[in-house]
Structure formats: structure tokens, C-alpha cells
PyMOL Python script that loads the backbone (N, CA, C, O; Angstrom):
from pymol import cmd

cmd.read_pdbstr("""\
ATOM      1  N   UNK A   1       0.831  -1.200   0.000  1.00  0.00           N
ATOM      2  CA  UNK A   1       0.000   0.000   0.000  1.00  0.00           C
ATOM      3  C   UNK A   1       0.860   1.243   0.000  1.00  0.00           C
ATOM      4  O   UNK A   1       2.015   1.183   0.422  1.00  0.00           O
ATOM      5  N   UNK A   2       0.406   2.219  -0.399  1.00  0.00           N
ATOM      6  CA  UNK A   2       0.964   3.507  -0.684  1.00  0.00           C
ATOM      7  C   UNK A   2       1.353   4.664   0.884  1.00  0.00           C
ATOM      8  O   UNK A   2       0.457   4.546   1.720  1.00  0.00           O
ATOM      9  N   UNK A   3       1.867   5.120   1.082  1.00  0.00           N
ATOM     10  CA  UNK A   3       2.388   6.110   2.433  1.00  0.00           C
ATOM     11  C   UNK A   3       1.114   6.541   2.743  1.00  0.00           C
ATOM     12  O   UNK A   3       0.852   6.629   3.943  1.00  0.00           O
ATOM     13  N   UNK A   4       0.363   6.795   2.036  1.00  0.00           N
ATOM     14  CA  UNK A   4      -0.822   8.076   1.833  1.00  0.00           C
ATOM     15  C   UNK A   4      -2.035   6.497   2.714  1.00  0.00           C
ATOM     16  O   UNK A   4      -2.655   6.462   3.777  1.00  0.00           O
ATOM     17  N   UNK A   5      -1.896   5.684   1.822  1.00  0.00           N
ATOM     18  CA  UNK A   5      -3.133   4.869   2.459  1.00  0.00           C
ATOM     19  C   UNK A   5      -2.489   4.684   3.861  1.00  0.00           C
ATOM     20  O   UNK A   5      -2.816   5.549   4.674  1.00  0.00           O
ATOM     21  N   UNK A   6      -1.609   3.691   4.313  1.00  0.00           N
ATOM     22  CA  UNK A   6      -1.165   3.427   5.492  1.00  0.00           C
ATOM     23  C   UNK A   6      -0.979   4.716   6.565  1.00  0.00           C
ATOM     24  O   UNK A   6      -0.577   4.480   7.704  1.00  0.00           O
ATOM     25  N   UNK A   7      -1.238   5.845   6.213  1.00  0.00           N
ATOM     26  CA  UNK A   7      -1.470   7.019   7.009  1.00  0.00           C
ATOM     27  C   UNK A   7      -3.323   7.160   6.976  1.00  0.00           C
ATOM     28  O   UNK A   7      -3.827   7.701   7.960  1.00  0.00           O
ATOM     29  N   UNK A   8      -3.557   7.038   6.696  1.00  0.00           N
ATOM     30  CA  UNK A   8      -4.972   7.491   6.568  1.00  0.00           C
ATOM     31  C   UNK A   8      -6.375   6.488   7.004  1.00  0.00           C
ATOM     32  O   UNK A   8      -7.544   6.794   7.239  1.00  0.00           O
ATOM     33  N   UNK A   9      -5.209   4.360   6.978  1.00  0.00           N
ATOM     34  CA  UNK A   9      -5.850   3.996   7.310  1.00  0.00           C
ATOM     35  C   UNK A   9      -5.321   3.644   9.073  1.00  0.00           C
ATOM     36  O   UNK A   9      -5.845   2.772   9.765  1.00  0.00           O
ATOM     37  N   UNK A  10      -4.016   4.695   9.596  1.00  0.00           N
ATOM     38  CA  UNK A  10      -3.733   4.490  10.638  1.00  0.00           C
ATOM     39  C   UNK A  10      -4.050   5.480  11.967  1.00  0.00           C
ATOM     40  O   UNK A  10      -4.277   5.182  13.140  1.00  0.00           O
ATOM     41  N   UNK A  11      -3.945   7.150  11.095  1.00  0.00           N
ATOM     42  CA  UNK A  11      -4.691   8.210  12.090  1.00  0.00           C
ATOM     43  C   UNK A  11      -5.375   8.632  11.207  1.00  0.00           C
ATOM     44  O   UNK A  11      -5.337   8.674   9.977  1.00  0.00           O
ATOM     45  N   UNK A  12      -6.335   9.101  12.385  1.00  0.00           N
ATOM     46  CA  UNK A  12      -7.870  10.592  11.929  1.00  0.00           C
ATOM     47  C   UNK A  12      -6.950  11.518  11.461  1.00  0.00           C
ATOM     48  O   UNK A  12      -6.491  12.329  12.265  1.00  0.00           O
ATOM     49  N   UNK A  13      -6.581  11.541  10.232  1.00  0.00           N
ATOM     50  CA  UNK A  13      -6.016  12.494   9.595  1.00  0.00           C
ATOM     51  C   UNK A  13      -6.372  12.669   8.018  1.00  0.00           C
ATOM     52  O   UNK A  13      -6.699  11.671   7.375  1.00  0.00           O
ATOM     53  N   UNK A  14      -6.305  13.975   7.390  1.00  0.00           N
ATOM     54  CA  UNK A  14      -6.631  13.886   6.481  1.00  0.00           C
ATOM     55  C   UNK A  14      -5.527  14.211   5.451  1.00  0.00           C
ATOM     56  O   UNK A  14      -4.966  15.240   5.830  1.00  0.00           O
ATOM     57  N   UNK A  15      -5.005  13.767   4.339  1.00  0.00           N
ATOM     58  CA  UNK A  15      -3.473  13.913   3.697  1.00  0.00           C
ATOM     59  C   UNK A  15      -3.766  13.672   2.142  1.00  0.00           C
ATOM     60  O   UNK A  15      -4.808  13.071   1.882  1.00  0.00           O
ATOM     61  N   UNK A  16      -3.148  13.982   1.342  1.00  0.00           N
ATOM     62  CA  UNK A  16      -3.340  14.413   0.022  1.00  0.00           C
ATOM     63  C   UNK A  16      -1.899  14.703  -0.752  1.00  0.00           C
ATOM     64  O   UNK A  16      -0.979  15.313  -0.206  1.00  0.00           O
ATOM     65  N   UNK A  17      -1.842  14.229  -1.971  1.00  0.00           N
ATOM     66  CA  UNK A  17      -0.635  14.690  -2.820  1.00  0.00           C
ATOM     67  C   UNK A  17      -0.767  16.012  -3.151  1.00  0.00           C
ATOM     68  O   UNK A  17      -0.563  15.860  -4.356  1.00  0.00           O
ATOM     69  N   UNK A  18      -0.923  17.035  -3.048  1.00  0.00           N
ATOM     70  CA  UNK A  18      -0.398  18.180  -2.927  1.00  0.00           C
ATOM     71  C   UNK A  18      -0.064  19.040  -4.586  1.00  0.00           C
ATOM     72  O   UNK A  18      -0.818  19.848  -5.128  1.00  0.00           O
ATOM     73  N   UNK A  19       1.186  18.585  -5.068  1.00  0.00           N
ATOM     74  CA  UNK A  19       2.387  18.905  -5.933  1.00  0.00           C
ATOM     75  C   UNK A  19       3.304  17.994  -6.341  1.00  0.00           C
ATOM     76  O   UNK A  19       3.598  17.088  -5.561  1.00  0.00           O
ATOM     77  N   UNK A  20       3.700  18.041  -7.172  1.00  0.00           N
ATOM     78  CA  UNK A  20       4.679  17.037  -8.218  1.00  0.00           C
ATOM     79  C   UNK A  20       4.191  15.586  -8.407  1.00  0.00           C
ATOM     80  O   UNK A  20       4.827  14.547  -8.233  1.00  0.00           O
ATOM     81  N   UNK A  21       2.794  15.771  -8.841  1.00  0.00           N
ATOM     82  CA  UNK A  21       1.800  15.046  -9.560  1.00  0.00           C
ATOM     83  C   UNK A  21       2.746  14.893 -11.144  1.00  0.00           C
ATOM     84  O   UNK A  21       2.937  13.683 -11.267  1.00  0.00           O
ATOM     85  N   UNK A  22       3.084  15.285 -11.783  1.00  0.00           N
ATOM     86  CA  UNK A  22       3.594  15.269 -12.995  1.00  0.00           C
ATOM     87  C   UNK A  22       5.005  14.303 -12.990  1.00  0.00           C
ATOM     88  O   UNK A  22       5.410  13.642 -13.946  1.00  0.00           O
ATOM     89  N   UNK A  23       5.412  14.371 -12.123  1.00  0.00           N
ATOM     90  CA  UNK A  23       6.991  13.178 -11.479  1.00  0.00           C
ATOM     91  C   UNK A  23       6.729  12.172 -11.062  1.00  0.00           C
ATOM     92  O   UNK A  23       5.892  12.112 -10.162  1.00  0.00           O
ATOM     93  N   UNK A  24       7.169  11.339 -11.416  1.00  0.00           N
ATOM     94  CA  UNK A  24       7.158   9.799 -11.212  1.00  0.00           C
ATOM     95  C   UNK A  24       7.893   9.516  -9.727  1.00  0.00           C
ATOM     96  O   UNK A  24       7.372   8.599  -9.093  1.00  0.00           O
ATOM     97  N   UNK A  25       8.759  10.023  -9.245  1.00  0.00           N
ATOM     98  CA  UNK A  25       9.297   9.759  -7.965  1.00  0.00           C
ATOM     99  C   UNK A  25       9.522  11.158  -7.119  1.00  0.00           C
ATOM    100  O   UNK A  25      10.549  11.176  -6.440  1.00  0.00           O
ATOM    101  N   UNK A  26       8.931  11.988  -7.090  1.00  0.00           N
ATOM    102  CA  UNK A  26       8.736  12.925  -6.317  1.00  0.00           C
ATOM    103  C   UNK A  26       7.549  13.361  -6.284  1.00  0.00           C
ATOM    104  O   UNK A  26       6.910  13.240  -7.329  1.00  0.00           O
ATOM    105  N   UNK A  27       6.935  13.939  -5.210  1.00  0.00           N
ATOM    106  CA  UNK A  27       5.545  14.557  -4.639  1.00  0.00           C
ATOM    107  C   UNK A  27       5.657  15.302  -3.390  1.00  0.00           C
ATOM    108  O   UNK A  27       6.615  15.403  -2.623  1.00  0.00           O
ATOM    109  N   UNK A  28       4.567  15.768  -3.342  1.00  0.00           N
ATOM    110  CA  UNK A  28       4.187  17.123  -1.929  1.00  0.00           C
ATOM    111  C   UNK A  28       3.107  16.460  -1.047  1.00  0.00           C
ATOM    112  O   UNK A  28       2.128  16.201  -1.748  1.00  0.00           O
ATOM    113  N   UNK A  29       2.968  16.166  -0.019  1.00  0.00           N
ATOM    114  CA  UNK A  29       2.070  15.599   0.897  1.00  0.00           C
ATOM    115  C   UNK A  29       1.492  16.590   1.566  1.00  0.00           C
ATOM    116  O   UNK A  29       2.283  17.463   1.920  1.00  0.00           O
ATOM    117  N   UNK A  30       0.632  16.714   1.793  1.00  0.00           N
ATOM    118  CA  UNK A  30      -0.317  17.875   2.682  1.00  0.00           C
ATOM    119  C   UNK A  30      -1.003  16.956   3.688  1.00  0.00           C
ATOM    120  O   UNK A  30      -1.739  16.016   3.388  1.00  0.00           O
ATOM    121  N   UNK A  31      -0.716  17.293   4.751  1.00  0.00           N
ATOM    122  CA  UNK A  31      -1.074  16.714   6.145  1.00  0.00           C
ATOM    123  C   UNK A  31      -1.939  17.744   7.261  1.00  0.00           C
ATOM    124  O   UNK A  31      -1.411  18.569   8.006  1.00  0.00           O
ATOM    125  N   UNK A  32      -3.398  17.447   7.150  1.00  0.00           N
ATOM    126  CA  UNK A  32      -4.555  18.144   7.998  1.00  0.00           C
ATOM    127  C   UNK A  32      -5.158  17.461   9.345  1.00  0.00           C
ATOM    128  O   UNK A  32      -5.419  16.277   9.556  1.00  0.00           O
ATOM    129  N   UNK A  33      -5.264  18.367  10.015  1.00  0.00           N
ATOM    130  CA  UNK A  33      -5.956  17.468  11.408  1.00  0.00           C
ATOM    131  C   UNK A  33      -6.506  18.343  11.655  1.00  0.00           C
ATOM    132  O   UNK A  33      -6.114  19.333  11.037  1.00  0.00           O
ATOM    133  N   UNK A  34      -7.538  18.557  12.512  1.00  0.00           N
ATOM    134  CA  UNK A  34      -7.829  19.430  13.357  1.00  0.00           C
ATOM    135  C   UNK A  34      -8.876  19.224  14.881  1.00  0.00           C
ATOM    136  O   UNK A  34      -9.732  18.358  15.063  1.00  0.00           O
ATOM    137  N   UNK A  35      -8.464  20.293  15.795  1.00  0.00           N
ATOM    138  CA  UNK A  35      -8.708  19.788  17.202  1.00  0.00           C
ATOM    139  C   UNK A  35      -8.441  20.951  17.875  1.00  0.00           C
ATOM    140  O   UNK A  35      -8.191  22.003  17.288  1.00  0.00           O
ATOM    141  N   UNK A  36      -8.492  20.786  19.555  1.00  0.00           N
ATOM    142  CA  UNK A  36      -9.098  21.831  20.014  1.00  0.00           C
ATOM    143  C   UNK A  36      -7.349  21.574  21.125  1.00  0.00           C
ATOM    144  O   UNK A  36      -7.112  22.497  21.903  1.00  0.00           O
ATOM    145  N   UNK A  37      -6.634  20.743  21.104  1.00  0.00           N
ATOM    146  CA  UNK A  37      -5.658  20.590  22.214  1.00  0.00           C
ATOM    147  C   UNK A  37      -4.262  20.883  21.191  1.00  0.00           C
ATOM    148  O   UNK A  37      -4.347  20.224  20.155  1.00  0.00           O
ATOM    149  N   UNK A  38      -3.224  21.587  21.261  1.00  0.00           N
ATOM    150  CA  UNK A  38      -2.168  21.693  20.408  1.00  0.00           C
ATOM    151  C   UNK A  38      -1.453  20.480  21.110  1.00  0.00           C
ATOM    152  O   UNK A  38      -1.194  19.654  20.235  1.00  0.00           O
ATOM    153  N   UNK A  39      -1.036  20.052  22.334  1.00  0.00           N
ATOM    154  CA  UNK A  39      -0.497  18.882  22.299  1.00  0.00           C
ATOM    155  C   UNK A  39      -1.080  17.940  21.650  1.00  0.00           C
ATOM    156  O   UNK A  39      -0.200  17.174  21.259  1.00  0.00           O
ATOM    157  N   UNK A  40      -2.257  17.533  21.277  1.00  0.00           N
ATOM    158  CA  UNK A  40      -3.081  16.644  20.909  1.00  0.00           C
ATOM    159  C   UNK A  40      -2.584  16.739  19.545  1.00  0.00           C
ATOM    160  O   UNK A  40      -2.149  15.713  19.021  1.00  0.00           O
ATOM    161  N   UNK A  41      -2.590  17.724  18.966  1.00  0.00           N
ATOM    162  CA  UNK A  41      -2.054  17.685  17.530  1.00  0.00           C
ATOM    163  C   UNK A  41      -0.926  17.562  17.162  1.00  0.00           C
ATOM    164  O   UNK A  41      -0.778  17.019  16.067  1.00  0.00           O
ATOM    165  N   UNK A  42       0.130  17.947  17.810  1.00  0.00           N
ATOM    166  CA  UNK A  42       1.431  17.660  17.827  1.00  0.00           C
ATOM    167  C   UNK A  42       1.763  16.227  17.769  1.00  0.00           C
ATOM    168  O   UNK A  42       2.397  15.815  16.797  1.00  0.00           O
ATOM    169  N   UNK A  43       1.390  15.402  18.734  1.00  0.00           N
ATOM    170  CA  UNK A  43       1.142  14.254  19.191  1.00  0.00           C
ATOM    171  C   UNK A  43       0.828  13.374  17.775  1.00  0.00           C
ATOM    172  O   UNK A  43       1.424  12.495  17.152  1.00  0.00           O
ATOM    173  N   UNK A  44       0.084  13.804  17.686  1.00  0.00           N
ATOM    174  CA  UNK A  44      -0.170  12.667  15.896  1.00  0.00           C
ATOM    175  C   UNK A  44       0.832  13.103  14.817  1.00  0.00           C
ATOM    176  O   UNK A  44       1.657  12.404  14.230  1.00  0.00           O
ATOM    177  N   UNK A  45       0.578  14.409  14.686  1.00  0.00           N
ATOM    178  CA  UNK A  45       1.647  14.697  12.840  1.00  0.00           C
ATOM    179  C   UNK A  45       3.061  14.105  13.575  1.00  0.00           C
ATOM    180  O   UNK A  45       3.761  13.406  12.843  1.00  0.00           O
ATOM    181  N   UNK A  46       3.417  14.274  14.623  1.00  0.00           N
ATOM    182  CA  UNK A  46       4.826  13.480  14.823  1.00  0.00           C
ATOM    183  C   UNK A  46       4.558  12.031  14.478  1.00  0.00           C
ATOM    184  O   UNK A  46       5.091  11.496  13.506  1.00  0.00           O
ATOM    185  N   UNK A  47       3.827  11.486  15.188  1.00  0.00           N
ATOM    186  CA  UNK A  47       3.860  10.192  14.547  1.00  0.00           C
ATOM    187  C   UNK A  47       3.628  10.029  13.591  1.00  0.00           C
ATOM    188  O   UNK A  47       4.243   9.086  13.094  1.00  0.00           O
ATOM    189  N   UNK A  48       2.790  10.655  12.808  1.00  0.00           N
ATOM    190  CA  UNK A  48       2.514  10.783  11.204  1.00  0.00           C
ATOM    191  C   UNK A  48       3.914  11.055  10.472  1.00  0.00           C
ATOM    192  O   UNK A  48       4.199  10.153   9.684  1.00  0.00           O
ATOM    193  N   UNK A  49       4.931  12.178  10.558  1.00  0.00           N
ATOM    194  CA  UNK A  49       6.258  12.165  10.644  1.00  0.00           C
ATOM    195  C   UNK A  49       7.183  10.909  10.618  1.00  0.00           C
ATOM    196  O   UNK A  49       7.897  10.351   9.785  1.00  0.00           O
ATOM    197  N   UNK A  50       6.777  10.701  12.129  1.00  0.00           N
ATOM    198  CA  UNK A  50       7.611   9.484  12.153  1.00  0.00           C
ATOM    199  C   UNK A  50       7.245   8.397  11.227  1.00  0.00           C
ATOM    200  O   UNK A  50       8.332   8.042  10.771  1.00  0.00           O
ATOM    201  N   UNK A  51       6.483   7.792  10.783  1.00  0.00           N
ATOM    202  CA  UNK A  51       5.906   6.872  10.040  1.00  0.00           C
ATOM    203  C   UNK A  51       6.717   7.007   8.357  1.00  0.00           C
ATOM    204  O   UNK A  51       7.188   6.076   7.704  1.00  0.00           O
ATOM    205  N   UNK A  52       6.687   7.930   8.123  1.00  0.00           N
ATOM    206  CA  UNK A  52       6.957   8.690   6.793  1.00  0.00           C
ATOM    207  C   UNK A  52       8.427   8.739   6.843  1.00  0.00           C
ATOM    208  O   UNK A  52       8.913   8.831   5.716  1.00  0.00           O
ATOM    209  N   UNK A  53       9.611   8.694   8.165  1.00  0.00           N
ATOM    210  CA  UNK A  53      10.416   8.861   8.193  1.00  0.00           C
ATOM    211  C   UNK A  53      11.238   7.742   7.736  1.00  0.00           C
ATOM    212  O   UNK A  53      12.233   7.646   7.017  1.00  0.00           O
ATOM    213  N   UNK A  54      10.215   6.610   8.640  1.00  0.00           N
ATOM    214  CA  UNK A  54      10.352   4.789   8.743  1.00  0.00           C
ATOM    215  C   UNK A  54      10.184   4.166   7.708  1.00  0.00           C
ATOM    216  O   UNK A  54      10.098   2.939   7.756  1.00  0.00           O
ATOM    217  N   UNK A  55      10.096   4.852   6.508  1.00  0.00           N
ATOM    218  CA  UNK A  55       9.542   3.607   5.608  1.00  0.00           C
ATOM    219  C   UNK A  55      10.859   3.917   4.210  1.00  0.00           C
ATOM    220  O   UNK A  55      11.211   4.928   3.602  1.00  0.00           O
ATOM    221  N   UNK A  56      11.194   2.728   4.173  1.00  0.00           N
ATOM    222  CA  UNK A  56      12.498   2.453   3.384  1.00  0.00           C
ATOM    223  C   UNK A  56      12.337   2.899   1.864  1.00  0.00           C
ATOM    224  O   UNK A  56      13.240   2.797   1.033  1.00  0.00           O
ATOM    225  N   UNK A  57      11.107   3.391   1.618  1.00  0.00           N
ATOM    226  CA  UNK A  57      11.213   3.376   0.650  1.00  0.00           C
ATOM    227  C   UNK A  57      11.357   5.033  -0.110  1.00  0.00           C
ATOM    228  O   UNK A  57      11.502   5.188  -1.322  1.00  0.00           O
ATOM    229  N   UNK A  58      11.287   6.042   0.786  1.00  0.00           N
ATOM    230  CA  UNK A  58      10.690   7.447   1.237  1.00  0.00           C
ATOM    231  C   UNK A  58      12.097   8.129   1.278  1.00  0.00           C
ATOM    232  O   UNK A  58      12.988   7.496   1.845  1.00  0.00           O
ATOM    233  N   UNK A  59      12.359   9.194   0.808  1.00  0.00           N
ATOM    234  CA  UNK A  59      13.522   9.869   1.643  1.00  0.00           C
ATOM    235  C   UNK A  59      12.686  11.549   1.342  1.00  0.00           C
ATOM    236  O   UNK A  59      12.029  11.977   0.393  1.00  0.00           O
ATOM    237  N   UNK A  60      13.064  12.083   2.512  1.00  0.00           N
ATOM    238  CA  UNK A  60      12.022  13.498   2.674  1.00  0.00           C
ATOM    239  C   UNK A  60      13.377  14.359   2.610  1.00  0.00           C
ATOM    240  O   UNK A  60      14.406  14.096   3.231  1.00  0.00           O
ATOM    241  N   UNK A  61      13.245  15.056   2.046  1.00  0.00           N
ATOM    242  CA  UNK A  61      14.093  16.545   1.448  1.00  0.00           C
ATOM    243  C   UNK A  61      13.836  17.547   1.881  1.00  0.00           C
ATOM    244  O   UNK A  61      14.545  18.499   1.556  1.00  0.00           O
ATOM    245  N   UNK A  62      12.503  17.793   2.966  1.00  0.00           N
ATOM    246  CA  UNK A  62      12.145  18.792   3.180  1.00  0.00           C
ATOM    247  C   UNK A  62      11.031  18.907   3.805  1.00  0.00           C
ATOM    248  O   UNK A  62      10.308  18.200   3.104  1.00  0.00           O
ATOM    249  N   UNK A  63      10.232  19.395   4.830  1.00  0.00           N
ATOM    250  CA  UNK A  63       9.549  19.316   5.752  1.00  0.00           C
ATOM    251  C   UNK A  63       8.821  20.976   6.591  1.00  0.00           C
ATOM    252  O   UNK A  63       9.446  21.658   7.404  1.00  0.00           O
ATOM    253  N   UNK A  64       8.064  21.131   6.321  1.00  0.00           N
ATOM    254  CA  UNK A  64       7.025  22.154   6.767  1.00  0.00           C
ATOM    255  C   UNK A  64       5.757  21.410   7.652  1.00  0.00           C
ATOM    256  O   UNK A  64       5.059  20.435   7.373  1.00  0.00           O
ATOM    257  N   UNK A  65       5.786  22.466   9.043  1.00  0.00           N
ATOM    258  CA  UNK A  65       4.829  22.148   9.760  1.00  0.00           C
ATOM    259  C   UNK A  65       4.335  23.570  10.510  1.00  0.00           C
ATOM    260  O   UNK A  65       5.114  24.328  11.088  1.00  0.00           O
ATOM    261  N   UNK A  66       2.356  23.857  10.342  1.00  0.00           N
ATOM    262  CA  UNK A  66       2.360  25.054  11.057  1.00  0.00           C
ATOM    263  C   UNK A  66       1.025  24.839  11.879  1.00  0.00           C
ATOM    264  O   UNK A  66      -0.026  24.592  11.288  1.00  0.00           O
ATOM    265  N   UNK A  67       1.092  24.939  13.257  1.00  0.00           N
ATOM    266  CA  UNK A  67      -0.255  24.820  14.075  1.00  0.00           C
ATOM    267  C   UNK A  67      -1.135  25.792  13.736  1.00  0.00           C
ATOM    268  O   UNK A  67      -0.365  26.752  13.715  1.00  0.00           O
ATOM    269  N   UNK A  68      -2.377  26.301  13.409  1.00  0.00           N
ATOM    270  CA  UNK A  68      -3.027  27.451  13.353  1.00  0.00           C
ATOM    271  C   UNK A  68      -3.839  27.678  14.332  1.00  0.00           C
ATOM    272  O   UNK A  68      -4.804  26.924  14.208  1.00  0.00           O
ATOM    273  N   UNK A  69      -3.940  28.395  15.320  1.00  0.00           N
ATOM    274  CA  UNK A  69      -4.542  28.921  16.435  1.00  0.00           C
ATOM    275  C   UNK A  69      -5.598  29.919  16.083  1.00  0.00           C
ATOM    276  O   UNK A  69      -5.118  30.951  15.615  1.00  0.00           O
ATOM    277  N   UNK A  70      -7.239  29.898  16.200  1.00  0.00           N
ATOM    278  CA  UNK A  70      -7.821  30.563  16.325  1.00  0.00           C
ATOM    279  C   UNK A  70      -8.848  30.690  17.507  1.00  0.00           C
ATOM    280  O   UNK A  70      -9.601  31.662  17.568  1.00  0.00           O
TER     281      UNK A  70
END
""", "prot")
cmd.dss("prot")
cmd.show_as("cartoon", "prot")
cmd.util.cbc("prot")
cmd.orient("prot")
């Protein structure tokens, strides 16, 4: 199965290819949650992170993460 399924069928999260749809071995992942505890959210995209970090087949070049507080 694909990064995207094994994330999606592992947390309440919602994730999507993003960018570099047109490349055969590169892409943009967009990673959504939302909730009312910032530890609570932290708490998953790390493991979501971590998961993505773990898998042999993946190497990440680059990494953006932003909590939005309203």
C-alpha cells in the first residue's frame, strides 16, 4: 500500500498529494488534522512524521509544519 493509504488507514487524519503530480518519484504531501488541544495535535503529525520517516522506501528533502490557532 501507498504512504498516503497506510497514514490514513492508521490516524484521523486527512493527507493528500499536494504537488509534483507530474513526477514519477517525487511529490508534496499535505497533512490536515484538526482539534481543540495543540499537544493533541502535535502528538499525531509526529507520529505521522515518524511513520513517513520509517519507511524504506521514502527519503524526505524537506519538511514544513504550522499549528493554526484561532
Amino acid at each position: 500500500r501507498s504512504i498516503i493509504d497506510r497514514i490514513k488507514a492508521r490516524f484521523n487524519v486527512s493527507i493528500a498529494e499536494v504537488d509534483g503530480n507530474d513526477y514519477w518519484q517525487r511529490s508534496t504531501l499535505g497533512i490536515t488534522l484538526v482539534g481543540n488541544e495543540k499537544k493533541f495535535i502535535s502528538s499525531i503529525l509526529n507520529r505521522v512524521i515518524e511513520l513517513i520517516y520509517s519507511s524504506d522506501s521514502i527519503e524526505v528533502l524537506s519538511r514544513e509544519c504550522d499549528i493554526i490557532k484561532y
